[in-house]
mmCIF file of the N, C-alpha and C atoms, coordinates in Angstrom:
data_MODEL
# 
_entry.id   MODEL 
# 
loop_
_atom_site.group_PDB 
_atom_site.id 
_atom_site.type_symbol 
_atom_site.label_atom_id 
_atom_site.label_alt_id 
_atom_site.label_comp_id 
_atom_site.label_asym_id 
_atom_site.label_entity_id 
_atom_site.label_seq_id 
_atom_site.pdbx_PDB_ins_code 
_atom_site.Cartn_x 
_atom_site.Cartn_y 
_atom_site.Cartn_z 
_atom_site.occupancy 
_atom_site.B_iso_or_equiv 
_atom_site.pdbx_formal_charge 
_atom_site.auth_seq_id 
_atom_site.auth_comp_id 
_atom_site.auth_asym_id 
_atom_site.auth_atom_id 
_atom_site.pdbx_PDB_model_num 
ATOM 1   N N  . UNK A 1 1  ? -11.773 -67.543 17.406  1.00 0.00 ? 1  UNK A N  1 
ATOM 2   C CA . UNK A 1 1  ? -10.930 -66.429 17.061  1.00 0.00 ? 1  UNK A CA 1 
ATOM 3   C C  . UNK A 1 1  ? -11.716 -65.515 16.132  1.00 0.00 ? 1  UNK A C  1 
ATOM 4   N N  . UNK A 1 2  ? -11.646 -64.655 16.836  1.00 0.00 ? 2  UNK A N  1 
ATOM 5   C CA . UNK A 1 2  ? -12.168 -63.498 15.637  1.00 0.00 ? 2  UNK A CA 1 
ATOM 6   C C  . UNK A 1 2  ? -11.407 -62.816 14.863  1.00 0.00 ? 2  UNK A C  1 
ATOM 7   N N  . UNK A 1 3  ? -11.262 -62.139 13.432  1.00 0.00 ? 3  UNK A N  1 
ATOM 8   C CA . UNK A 1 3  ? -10.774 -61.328 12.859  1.00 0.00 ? 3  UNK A CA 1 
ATOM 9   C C  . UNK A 1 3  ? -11.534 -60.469 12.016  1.00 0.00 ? 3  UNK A C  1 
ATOM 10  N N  . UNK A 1 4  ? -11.624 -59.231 11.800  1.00 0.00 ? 4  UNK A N  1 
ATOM 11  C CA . UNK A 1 4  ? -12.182 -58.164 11.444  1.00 0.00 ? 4  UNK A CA 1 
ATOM 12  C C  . UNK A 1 4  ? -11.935 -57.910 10.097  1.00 0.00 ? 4  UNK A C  1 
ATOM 13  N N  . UNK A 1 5  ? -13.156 -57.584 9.025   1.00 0.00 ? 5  UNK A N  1 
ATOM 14  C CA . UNK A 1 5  ? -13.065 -57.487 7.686   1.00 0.00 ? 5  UNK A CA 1 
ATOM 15  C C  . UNK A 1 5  ? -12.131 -56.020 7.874   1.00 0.00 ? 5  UNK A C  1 
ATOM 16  N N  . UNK A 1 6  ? -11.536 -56.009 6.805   1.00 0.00 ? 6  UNK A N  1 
ATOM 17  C CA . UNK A 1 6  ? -10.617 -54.957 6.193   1.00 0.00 ? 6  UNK A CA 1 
ATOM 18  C C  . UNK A 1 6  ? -11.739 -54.008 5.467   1.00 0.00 ? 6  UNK A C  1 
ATOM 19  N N  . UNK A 1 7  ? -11.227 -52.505 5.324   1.00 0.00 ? 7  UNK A N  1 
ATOM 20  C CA . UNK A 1 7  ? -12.445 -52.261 4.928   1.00 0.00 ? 7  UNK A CA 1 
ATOM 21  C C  . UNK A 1 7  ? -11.726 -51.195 3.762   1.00 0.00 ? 7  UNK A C  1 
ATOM 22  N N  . UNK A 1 8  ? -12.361 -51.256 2.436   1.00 0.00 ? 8  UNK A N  1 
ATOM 23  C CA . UNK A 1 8  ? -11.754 -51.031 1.228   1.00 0.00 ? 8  UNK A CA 1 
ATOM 24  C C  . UNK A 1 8  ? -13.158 -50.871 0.642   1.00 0.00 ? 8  UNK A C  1 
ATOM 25  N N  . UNK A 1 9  ? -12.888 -49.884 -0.673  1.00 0.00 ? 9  UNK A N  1 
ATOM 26  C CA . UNK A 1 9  ? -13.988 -49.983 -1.885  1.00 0.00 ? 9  UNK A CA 1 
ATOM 27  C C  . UNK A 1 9  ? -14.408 -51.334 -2.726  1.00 0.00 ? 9  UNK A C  1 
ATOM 28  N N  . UNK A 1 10 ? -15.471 -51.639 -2.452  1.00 0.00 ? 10 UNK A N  1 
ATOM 29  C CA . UNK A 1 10 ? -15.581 -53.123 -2.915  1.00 0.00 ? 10 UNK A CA 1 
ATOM 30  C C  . UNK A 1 10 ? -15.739 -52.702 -4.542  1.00 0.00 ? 10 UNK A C  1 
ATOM 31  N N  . UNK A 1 11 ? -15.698 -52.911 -5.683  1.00 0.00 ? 11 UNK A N  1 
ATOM 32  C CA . UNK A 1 11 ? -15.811 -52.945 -7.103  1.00 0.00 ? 11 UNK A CA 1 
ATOM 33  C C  . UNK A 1 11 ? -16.198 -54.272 -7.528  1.00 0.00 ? 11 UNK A C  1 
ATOM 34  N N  . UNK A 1 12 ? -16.453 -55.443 -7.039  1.00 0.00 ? 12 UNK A N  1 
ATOM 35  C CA . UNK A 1 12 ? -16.247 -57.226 -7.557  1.00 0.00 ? 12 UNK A CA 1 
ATOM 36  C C  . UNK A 1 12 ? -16.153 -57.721 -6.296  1.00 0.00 ? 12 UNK A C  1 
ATOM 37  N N  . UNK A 1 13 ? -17.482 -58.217 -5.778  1.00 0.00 ? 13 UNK A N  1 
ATOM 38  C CA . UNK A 1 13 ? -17.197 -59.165 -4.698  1.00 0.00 ? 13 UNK A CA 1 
ATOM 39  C C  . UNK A 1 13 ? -16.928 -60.778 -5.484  1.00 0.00 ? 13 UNK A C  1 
ATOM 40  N N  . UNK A 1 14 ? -17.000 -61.106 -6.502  1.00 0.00 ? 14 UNK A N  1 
ATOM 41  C CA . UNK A 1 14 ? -16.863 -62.241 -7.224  1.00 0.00 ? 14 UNK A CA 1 
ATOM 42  C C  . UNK A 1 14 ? -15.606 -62.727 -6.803  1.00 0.00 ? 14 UNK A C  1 
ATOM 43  N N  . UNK A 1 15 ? -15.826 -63.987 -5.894  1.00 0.00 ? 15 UNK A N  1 
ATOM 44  C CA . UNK A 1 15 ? -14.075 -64.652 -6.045  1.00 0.00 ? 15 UNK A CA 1 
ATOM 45  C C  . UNK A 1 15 ? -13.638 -64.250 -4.435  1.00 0.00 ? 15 UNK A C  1 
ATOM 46  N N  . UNK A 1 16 ? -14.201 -63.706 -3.801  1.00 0.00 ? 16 UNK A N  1 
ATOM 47  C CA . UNK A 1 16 ? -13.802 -63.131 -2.346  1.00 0.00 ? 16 UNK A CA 1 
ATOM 48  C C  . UNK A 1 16 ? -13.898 -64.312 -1.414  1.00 0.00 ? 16 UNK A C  1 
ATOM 49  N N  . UNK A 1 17 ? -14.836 -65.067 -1.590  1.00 0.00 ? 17 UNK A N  1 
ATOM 50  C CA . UNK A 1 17 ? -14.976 -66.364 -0.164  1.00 0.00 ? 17 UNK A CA 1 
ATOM 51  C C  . UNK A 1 17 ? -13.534 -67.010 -1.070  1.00 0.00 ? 17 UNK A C  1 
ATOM 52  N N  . UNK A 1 18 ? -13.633 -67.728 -2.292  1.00 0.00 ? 18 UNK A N  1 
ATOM 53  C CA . UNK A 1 18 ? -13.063 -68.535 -2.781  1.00 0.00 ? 18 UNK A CA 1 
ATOM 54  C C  . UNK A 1 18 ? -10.967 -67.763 -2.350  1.00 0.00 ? 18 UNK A C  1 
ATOM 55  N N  . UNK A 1 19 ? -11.254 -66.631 -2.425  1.00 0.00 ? 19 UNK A N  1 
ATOM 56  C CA . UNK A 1 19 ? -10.067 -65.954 -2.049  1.00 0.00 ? 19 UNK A CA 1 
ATOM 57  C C  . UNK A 1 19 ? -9.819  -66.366 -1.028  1.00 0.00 ? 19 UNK A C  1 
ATOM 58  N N  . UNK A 1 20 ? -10.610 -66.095 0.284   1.00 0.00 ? 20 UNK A N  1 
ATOM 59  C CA . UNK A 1 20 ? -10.256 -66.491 1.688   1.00 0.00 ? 20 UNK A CA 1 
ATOM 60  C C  . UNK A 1 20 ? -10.091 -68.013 1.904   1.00 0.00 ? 20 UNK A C  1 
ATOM 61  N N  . UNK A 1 21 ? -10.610 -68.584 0.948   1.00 0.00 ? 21 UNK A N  1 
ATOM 62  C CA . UNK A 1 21 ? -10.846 -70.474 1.668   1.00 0.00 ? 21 UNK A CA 1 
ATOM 63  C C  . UNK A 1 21 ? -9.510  -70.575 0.844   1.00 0.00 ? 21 UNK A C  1 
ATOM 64  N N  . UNK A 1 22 ? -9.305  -69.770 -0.630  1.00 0.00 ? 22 UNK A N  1 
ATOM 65  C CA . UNK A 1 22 ? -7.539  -70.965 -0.559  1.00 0.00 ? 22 UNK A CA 1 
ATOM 66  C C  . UNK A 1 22 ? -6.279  -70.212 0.104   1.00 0.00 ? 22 UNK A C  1 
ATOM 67  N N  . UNK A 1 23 ? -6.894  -69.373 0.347   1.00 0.00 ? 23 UNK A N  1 
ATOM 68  C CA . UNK A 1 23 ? -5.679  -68.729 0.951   1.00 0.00 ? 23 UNK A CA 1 
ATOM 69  C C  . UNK A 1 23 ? -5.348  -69.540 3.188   1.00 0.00 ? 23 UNK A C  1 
ATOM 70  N N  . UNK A 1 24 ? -6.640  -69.724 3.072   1.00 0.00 ? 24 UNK A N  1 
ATOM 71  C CA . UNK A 1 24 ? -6.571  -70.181 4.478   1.00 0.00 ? 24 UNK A CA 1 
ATOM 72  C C  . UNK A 1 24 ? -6.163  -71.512 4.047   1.00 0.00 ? 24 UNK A C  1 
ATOM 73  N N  . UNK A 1 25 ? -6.314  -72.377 3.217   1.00 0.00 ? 25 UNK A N  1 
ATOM 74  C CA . UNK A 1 25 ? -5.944  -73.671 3.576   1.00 0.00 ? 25 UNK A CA 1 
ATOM 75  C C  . UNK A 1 25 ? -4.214  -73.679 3.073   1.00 0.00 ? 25 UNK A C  1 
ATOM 76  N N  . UNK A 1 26 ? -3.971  -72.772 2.189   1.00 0.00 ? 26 UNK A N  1 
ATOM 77  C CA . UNK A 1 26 ? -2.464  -72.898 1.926   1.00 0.00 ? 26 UNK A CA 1 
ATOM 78  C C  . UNK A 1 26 ? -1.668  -72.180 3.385   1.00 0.00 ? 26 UNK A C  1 
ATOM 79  N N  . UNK A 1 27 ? -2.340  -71.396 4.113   1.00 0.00 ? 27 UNK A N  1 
ATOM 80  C CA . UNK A 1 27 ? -1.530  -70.872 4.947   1.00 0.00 ? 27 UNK A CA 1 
ATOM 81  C C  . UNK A 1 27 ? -1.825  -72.175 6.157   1.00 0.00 ? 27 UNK A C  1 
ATOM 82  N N  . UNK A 1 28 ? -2.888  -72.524 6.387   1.00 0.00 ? 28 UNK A N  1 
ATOM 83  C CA . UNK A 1 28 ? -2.942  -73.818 7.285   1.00 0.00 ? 28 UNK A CA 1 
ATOM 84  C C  . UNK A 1 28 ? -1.779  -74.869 6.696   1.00 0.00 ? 28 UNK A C  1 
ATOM 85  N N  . UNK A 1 29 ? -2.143  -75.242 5.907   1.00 0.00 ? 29 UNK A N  1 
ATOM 86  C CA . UNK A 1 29 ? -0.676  -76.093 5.271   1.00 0.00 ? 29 UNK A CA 1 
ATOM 87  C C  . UNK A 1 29 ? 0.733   -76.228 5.833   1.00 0.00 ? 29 UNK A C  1 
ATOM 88  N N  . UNK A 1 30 ? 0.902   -74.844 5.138   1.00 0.00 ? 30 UNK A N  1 
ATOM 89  C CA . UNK A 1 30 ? 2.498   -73.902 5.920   1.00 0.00 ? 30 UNK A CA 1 
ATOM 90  C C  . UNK A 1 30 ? 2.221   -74.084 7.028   1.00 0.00 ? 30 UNK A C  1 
ATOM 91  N N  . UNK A 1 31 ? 1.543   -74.642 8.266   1.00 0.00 ? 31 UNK A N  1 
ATOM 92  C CA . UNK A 1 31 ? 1.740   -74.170 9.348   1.00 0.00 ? 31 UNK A CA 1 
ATOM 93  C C  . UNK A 1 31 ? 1.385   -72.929 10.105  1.00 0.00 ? 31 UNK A C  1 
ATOM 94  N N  . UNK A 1 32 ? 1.348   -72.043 9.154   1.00 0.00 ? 32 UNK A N  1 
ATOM 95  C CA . UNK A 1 32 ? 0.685   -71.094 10.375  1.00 0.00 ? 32 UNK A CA 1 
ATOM 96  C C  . UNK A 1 32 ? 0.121   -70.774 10.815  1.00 0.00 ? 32 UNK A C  1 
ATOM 97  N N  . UNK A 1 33 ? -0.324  -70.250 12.194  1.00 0.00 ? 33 UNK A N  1 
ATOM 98  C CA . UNK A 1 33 ? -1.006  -69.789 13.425  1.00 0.00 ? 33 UNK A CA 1 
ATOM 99  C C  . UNK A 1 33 ? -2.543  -69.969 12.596  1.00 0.00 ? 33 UNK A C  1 
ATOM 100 N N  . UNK A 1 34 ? -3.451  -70.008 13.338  1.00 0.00 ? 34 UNK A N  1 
ATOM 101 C CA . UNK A 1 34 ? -4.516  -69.802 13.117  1.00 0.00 ? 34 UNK A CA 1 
ATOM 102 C C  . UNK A 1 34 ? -4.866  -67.885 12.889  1.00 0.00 ? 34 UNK A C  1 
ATOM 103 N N  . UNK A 1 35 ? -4.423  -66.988 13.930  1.00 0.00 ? 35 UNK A N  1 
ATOM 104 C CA . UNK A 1 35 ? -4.467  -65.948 13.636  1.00 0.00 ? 35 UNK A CA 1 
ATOM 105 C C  . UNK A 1 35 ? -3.531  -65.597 12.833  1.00 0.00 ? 35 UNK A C  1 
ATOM 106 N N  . UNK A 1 36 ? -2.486  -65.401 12.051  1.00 0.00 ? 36 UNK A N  1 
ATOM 107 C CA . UNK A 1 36 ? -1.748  -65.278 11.527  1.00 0.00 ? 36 UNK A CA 1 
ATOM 108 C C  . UNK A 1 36 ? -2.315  -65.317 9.988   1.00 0.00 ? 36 UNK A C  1 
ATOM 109 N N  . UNK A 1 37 ? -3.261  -66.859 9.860   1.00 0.00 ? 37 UNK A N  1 
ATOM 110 C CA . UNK A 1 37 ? -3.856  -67.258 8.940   1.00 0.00 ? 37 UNK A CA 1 
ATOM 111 C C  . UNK A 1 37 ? -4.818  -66.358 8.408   1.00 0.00 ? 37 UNK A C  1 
ATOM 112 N N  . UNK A 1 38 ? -6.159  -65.839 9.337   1.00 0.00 ? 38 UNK A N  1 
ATOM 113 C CA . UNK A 1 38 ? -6.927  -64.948 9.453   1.00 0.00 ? 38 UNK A CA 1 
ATOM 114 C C  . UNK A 1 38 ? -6.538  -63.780 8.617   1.00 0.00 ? 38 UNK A C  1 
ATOM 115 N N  . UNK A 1 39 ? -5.449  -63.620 9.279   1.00 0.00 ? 39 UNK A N  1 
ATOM 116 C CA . UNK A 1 39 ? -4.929  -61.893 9.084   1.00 0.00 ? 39 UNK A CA 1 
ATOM 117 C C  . UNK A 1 39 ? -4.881  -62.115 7.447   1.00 0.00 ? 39 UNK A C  1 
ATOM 118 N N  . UNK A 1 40 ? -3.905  -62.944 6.648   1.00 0.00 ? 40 UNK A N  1 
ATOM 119 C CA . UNK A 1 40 ? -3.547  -63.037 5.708   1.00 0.00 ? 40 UNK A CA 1 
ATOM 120 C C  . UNK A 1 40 ? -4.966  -63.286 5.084   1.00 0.00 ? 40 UNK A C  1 
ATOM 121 N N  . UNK A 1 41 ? -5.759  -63.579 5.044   1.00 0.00 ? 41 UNK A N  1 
ATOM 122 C CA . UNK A 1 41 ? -7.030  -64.090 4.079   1.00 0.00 ? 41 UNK A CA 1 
ATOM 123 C C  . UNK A 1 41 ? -7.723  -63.034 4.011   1.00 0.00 ? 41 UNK A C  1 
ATOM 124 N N  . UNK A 1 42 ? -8.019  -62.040 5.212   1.00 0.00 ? 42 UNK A N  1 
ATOM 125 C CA . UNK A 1 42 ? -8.423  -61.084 5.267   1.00 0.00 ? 42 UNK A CA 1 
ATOM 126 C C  . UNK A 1 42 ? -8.381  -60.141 4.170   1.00 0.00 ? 42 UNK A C  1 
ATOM 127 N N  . UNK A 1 43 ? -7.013  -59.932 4.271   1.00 0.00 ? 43 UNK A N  1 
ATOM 128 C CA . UNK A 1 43 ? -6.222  -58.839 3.348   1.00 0.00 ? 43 UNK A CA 1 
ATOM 129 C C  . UNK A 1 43 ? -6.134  -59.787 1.725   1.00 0.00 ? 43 UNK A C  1 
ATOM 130 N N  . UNK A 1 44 ? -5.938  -60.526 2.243   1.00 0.00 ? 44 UNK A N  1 
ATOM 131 C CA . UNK A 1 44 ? -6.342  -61.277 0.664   1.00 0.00 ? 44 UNK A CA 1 
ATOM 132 C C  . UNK A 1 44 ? -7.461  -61.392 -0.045  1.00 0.00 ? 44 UNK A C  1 
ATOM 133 N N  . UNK A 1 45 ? -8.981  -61.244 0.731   1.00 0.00 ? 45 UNK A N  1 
ATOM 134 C CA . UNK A 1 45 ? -10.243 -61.281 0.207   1.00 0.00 ? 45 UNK A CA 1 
ATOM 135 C C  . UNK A 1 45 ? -10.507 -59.514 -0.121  1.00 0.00 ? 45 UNK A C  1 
ATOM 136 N N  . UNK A 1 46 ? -9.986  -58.470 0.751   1.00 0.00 ? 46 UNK A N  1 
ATOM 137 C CA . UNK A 1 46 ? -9.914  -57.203 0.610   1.00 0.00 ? 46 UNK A CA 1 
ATOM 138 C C  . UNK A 1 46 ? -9.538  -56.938 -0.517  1.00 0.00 ? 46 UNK A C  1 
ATOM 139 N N  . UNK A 1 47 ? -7.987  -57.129 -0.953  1.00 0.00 ? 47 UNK A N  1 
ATOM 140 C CA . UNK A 1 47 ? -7.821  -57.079 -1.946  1.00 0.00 ? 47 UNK A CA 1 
ATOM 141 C C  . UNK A 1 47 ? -7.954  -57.510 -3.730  1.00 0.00 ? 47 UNK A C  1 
ATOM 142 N N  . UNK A 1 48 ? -8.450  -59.299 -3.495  1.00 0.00 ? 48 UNK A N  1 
ATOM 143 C CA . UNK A 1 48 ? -9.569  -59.373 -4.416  1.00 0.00 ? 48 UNK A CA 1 
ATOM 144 C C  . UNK A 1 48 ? -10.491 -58.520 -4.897  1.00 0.00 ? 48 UNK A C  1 
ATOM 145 N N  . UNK A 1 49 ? -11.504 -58.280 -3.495  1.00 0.00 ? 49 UNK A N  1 
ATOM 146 C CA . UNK A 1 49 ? -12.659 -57.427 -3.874  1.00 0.00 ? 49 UNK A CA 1 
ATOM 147 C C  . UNK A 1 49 ? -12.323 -56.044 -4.663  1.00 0.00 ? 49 UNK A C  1 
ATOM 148 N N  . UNK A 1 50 ? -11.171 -55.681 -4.725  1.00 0.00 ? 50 UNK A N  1 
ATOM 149 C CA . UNK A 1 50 ? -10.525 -53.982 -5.037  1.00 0.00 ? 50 UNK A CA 1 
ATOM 150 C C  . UNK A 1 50 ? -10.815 -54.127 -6.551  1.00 0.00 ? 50 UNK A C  1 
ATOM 151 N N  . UNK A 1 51 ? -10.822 -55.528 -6.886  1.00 0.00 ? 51 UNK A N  1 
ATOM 152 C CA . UNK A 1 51 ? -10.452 -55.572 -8.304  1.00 0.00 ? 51 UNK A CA 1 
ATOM 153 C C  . UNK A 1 51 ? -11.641 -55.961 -9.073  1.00 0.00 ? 51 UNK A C  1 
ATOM 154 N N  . UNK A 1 52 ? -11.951 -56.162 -10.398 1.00 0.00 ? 52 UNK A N  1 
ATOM 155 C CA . UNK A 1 52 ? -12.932 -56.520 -11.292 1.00 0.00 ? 52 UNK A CA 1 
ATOM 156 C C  . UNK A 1 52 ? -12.448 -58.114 -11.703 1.00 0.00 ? 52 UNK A C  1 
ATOM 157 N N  . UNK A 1 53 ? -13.683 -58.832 -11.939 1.00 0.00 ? 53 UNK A N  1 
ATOM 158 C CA . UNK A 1 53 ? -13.009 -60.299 -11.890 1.00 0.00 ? 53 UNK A CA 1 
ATOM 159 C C  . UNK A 1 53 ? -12.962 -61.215 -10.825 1.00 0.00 ? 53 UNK A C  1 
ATOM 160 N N  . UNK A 1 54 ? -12.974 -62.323 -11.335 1.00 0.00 ? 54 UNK A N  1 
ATOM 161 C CA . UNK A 1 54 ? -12.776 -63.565 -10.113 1.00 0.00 ? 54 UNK A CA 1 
ATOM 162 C C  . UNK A 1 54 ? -11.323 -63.985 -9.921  1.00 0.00 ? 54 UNK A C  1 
ATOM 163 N N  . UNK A 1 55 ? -11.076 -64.601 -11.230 1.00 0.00 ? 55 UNK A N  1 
ATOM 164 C CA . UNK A 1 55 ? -9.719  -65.517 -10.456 1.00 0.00 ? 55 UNK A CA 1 
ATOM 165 C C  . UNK A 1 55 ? -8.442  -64.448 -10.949 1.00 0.00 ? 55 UNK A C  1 
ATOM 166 N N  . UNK A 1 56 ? -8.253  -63.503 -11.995 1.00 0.00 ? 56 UNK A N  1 
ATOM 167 C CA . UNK A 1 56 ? -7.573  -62.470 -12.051 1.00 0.00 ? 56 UNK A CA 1 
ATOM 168 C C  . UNK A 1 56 ? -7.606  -61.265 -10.941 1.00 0.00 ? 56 UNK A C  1 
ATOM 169 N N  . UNK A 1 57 ? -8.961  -61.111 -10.117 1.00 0.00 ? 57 UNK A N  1 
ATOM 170 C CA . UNK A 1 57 ? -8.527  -60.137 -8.658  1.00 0.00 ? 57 UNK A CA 1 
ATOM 171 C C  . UNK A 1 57 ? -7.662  -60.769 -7.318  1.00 0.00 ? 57 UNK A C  1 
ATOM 172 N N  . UNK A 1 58 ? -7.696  -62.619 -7.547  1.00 0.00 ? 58 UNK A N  1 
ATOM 173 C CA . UNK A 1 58 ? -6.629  -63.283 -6.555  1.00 0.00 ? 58 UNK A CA 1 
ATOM 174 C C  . UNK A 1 58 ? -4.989  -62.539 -6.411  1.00 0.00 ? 58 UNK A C  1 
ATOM 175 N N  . UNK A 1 59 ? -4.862  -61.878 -5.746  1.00 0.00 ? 59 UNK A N  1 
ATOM 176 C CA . UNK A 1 59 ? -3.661  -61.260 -4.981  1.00 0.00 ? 59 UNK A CA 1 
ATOM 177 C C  . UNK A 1 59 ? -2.614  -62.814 -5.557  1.00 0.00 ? 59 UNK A C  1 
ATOM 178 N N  . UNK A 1 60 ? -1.274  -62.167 -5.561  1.00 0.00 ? 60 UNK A N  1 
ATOM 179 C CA . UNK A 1 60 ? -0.638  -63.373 -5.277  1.00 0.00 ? 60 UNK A CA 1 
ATOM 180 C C  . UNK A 1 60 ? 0.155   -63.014 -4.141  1.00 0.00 ? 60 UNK A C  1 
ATOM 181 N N  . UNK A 1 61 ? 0.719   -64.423 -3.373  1.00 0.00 ? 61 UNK A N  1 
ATOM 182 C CA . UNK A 1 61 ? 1.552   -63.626 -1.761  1.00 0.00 ? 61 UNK A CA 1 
ATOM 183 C C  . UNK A 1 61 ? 2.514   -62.785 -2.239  1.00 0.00 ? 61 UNK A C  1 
ATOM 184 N N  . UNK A 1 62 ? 2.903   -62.517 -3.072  1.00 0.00 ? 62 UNK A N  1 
ATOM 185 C CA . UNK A 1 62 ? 3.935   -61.861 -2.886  1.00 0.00 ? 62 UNK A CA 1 
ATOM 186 C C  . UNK A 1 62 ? 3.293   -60.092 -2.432  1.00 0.00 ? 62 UNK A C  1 
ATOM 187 N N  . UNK A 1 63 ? 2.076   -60.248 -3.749  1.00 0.00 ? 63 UNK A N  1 
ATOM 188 C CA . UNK A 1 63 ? 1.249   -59.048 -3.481  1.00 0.00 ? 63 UNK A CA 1 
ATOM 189 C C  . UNK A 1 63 ? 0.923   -58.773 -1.979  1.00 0.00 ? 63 UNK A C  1 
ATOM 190 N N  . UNK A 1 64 ? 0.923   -59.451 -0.881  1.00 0.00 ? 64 UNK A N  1 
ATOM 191 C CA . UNK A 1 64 ? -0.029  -59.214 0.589   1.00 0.00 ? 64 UNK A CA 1 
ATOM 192 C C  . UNK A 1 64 ? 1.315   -58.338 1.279   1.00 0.00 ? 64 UNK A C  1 
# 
């Protein structure tokens, strides 16, 4: 499955993989889709990167 980086002003790539790997294993968890999963980590590592910081640019779901 492929899914396509989001594309945003990066400011802090610090914290961006670590963004996508917990966000994929909590959404694997829940059950959902493999693409579904994707989509959400995506936009979750995007939006990390927007920010300055590692574990303070982590989105929370409510944020996605």
């Amino acid at each position: 499955m492929y899914q396509p980086a989001r594309t945003v002003k990066a400011v802090d790539t610090t914290g961006a993989g670590d963004t996508f790997t917990g966000y994929f294993v909590a959404c694997r968890i829940r059950g959902m889709s493999i693409q579904e999963t994707l989509k959400l980590c995506a936009k979750a590592a995007a939006m990390a990167v927007s920010k300055e910081g590692a574990s303070n640019s982590i989105p929370y779901i409510k944020e996605l």
